[in-house]
Every structure is written in structure tokens, then in C-alpha cells.
C-alpha positions in Angstrom: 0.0 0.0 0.0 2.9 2.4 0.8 4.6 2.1 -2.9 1.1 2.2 -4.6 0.6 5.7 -2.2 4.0 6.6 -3.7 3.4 5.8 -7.4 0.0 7.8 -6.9 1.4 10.6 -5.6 4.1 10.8 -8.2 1.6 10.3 -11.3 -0.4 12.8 -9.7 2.4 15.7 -10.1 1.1 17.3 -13.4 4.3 17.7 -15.3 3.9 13.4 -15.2 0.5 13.0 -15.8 0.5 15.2 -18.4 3.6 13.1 -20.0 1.4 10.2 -19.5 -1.3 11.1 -21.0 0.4 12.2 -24.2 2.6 9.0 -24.4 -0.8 6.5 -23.8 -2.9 9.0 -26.4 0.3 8.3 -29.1 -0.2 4.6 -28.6 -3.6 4.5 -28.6 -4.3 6.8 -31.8 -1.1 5.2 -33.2 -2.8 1.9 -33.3 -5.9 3.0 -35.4 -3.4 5.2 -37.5 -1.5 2.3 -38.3 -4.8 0.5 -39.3 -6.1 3.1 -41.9 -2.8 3.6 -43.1 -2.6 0.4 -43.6 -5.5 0.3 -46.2 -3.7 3.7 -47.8 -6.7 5.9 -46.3 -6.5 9.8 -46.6 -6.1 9.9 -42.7 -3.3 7.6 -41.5 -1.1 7.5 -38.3 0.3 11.0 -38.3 -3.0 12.6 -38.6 -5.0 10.1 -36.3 -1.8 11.1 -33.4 -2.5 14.7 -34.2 -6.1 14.0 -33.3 -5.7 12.5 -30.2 -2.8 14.9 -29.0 -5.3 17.6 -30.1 -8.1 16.3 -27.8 -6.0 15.3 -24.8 -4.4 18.7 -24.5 -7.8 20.3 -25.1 -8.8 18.5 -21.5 -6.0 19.8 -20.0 -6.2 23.5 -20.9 -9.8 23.4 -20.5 -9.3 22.6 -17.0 -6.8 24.8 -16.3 -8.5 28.1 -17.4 -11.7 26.1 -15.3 -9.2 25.8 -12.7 -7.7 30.1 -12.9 -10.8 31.7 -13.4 -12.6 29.8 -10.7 -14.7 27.2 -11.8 -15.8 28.3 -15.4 -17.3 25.5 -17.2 -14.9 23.7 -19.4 -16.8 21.5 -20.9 -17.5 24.0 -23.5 -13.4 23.6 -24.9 -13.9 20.1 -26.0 -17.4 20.5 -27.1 -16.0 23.3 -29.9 -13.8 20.8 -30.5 -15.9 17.7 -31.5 -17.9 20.3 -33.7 -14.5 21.4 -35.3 -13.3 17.5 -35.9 -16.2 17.4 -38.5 -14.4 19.7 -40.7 -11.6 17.4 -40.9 -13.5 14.2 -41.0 -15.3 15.6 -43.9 -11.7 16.7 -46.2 -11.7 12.7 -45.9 -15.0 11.9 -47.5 -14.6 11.3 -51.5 -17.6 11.1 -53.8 -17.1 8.6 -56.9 -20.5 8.6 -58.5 -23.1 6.9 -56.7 -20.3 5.8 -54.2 -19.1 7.8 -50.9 -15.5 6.7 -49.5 -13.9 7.5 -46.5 -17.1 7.8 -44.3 -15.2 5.7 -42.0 -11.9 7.1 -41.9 -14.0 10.5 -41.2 -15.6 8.4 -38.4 -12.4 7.0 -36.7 -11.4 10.9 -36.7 -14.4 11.6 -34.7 -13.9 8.3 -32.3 -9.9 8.8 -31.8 -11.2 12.1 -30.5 -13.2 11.0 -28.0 -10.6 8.7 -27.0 -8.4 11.7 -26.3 -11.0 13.1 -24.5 -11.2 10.2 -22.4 -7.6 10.0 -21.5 -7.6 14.0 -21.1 -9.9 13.7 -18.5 -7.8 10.3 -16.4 -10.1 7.5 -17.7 -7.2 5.3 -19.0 -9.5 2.2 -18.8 -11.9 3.3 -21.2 -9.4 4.9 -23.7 -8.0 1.2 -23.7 -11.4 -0.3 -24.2 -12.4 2.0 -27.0 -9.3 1.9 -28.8 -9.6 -2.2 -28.6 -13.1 -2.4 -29.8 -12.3 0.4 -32.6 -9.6 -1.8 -33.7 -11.4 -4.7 -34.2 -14.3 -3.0 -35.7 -11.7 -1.4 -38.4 -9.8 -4.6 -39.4 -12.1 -7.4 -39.0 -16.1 -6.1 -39.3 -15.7 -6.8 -43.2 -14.8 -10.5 -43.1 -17.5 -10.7 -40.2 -20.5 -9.2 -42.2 -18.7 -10.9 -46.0 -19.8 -14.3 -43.5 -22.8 -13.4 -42.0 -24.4 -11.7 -45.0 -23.3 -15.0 -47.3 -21.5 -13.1 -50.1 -18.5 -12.1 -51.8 -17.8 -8.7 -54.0 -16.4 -9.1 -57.0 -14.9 -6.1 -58.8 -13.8 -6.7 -62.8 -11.8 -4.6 -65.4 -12.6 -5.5 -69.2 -10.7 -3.8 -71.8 -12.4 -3.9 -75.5 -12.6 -2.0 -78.8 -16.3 -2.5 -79.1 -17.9 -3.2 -75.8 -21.1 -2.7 -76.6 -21.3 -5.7 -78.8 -19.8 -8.2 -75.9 -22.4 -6.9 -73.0 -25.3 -9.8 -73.9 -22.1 -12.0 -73.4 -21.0 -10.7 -70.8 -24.5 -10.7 -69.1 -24.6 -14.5 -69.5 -21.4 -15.0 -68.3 -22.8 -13.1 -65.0 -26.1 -14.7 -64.9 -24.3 -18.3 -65.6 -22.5 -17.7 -62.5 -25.5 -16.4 -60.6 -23.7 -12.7 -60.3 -25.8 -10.1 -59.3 -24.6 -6.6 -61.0 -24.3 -3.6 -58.7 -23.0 -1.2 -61.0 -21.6 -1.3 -64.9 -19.7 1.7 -66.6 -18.3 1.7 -70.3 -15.8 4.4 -71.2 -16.5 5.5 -74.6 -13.1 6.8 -75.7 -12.0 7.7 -79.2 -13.6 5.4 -82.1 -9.9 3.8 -82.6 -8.9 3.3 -78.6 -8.9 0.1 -76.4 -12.1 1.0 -74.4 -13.2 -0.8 -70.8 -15.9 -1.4 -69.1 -16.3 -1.7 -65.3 -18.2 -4.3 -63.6 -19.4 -4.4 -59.9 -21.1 -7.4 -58.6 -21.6 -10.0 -55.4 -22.0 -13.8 -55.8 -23.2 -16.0 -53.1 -22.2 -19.2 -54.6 -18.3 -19.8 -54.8 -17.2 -19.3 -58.7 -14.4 -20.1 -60.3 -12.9 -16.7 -61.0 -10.3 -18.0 -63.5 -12.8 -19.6 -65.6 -14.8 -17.1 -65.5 -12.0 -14.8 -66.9 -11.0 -16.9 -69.0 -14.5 -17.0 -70.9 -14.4 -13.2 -70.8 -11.3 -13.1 -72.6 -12.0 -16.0 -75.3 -15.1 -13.1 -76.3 -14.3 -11.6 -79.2 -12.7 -8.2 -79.3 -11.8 -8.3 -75.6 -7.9 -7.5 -75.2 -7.5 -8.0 -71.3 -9.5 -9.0 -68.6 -8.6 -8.6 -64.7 -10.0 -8.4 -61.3 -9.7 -5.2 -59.2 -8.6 -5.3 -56.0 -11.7 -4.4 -53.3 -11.1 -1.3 -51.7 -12.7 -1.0 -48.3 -13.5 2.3 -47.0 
């Protein structure tokens, strides 16, 4: 009891806690930085750090002035702050036609903020909690919902002079191997150029992917034929 009185009273000695709570908010935003960065998100470690740093020392000065001017409400500090995060999250958001990216980098802005909040204010135990469940949320809800929901994406790249003469083929290539279309583009080009069309679809059913390729290439006029790497958000 004596040495935990001692390691109390030393953490306690602001020049240390502050210390502390800057080196736990680095690890803590580190680990989801490390994640979106990971996926090559607009928001990686350095900004997610920045973040939590950002919110951690907002605490602190909020209840400092609370502290000098005699018991001031501080809460109003990191309330202006979560209302300011929103311009960030939202430099991370990309529109791409029908589709929006980065809602969830935006969203682990937001969250890592809170966490910085939490570890501003002394709650170490739920910064640690947070920062574990936002974690797994990040890296593993895809494969989780990909099993749950009983389907796979499948993104493919065709490259053609004429693609509009190969789309009833290509429709019974999909529908042979029960692949339901999501969304179909078809850059038009110049008359003479190599044009491609996109193709976005889920299956339920496993398929064989190189057959299937192959049987898109065998069409005639079709140069290449690949499968795009899913982006998650």
C-alpha cells in the first residue's frame, strides 16, 4: 500500500500525468493510424496522433483556465472541439459517382477524438477499451459481415474495342454464374482506342474466378480482362 501511495502521488504531479497522458494518447491513436494507413486511407497515423494529441491537451487546458478563473465551465473547450473535428472528417469523404469513401476514416477521426478526451480527462481504462473495440471494428467487421451476409464482391476490369457488342455475353457470363450486377460503366473513348468497361457485382455461390475470366477473354474483341482489388473504405 505504501509504494502504490508513492506511485499515486508521483503520477499525480502534473508535469507526469500530463507526460502520461500524451505518451498513452500516441499509442492508442497510433494503433488505429496504423490501421487506416494500412488500407492507404487519406487519414493515417500521423493525422490520427494529431487528433488525439489535439483532444488530450484540449482537457487539459480546459481545465486549467476552469481551474484560474474559478470554476468556469470547461466542458465548452472540447465540445467546440468535437464540432470542429467534423471539418476534418469531412476533407476525408470522396464522392465517386453513386459511391461515398472515407465515411469511416471520417468516423475514426471523430472516435480517436473521443478517445483523447477520455484520456484527457484520467479514464485510461476506457481509452484502452475503446481503442480495442475500434480496432477490431476497423480490421475485422468486413470478413465478419462478408460471412454473415453469405457473399463475396467481385470487382472486374474488361478492356475492349467494341464493348457494346460483348455486353449480352458478358450478361450470360454473370447470370451463368448467378452474379448479381451492382453497377456497370463503359468508357466510350475515341472510335480507334482500347475502351473498358467496369463491372461491380456479389455472388453468393463460390465461382471459379479463372474460368470465369477466361470465358471473358475468349469473347471476341476483348484485349485484357482482370479483377480489381476491393477497396474497403
Amino acid at each position: 500500500m505504501k509504494y502504490l501511495y508513492i506511485l499515486e502521488s508521483f503520477l499525480s504531479l502534473e508535469p507526469i500525468e500530463v507526460i502520461l497522458k500524451l505518451v498513452v494518447i500516441y499509442i492508442l491513436a497510433g494503433i488505429i493510424g496504423f490501421e487506416r494507413a494500412s488500407l492507404s486511407k487519406p487519414a493515417g497515423f500521423r493525422t490520427h496522433v494529431l487528433v488525439g494529441i489535439s483532444a488530450v491537451l484540449t482537457v487539459i487546458c480546459g481545465e486549467k483556465i476552469s481551474e484560474l478563473s474559478g470554476g468556469t465551465d470547461f466542458s465548452r473547450i472540447p465540445a467546440q472541439l468535437l464540432s470542429g473535428i467534423g471539418f476534418l472528417g469531412a476533407g476525408t469523404i470522396l464522392r465517386d459517382g453513386f459511391n461515398v469513401k472515407g465515411l469511416t476514416t471520417a468516423a475514426s477521426l471523430l472516435v480517436i477524438t473521443c478517445i483523447g478526451l477520455c484520456i484527457g480527462a484520467g479514464m485510461y481504462f476506457s481509452g484502452l477499451i475503446a481503442t480495442a473495440v475500434v480496432y477490431i471494428v476497423l480490421r475485422h467487421s468486413s470478413s465478419i459481415s462478408e460471412k454473415i451476409g453469405h457473399f463475396h464482391d467481385i470487382n472486374l476490369h474488361i478492356e475492349s474495342t467494341n464493348p457494346k457488342e460483348i455486353m449480352l455475353e458478358l450478361q450470360e457470363l454473370l447470370d451463368r454464374n448467378k452474379i448479381e450486377v451492382q453497377e456497370m460503366n463503359i468508357d466510350k473513348g475515341d472510335e480507334n482506342t482500347i475502351k473498358t468497361v467496369e463491372i461491380t457485382g456479389k455472388h453468393r455461390d463460390p465461382i471459379n474466378k479463372n474460368r470465369l475470366l477466361a470465358d471473358m477473354l475468349s469473347i471476341d474483341t476483348v484485349s485484357k480482362v482482370f479483377e480489381i482489388e476491393e477497396i474497403q473504405e
